[in-house]
N, C-alpha and C positions, 0 to 999 in steps of 0.2 A: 641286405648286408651279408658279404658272404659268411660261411662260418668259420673260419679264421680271424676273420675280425668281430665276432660277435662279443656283444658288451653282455656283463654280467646280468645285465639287470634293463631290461626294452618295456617300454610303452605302447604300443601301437593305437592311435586314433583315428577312429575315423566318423567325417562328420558330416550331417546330412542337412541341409539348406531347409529352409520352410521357403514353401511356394504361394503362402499367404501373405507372408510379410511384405510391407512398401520397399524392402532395399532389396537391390538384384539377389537370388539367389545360390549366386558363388562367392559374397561378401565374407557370409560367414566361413568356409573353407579360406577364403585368403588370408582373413582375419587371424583364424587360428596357423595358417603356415608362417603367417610375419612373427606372431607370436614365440613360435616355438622355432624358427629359424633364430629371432634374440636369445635365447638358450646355448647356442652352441651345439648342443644337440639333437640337432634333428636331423633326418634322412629320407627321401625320398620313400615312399612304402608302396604306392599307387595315384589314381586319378582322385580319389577324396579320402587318399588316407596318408598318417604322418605319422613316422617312427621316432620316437628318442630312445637313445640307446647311451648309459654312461651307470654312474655311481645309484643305489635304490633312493635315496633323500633328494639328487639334486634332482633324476627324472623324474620323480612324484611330486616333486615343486614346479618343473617345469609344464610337469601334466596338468597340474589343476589353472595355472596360467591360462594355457592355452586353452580348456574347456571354457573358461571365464567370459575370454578374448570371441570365440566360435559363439556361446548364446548371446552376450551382448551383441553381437553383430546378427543374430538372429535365428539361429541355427536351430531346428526343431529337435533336432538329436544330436547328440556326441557318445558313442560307444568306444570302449577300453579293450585292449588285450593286454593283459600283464603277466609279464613272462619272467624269472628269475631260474637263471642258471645255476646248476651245481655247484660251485662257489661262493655266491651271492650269498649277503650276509643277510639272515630272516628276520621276521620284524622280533625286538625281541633281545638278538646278541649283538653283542657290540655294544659301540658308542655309540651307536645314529639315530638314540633320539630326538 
């Protein structure tokens, strides 16, 4: 995402298949892009990775979605970057209980 358009508050995941499981092993990567594509916010990040980038509450609802979505479908791992801009409101202030 360039930085001009960059949202206050990004997710970055990315997820890594299990090569044991009985279902193909790009299931759970699709899984979790269907997932996080019904969010609205998501964006391309790489080859197994998936960015939301918008408000800190609706991405961290939409993040734990899409982790859900990737194990259920079998995923051995799912790893986080979580990034909050200068602006971004910290857990804490505000209303975003």
């Amino acid at each position: 995402m360039p930085g001009y358009e960059r949202a206050a508050f990004t997710v970055e995941l990315t997820v890594t298949p299990s090569e044991s499981e009985k279902k193909p092993p790009k299931e759970s990567l699709e899984a979790a892009k269907e997932m996080a594509g019904a969010s609205g916010l998501a964006h391309e990040a790489g080859p197994d990775s998936i960015l939301l980038a918008g408000e800190r509450r609706e991405v961290l609802e939409a993040a734990m979605k899409t982790i859900e979505a990737a194990l259920d479908a079998g995923a051995r791992e799912v790893t986080l970057k979580v990034e909050a801009e200068g602006d971004a409101l910290r857990f804490g202030d505000g209303d975003e209980r």
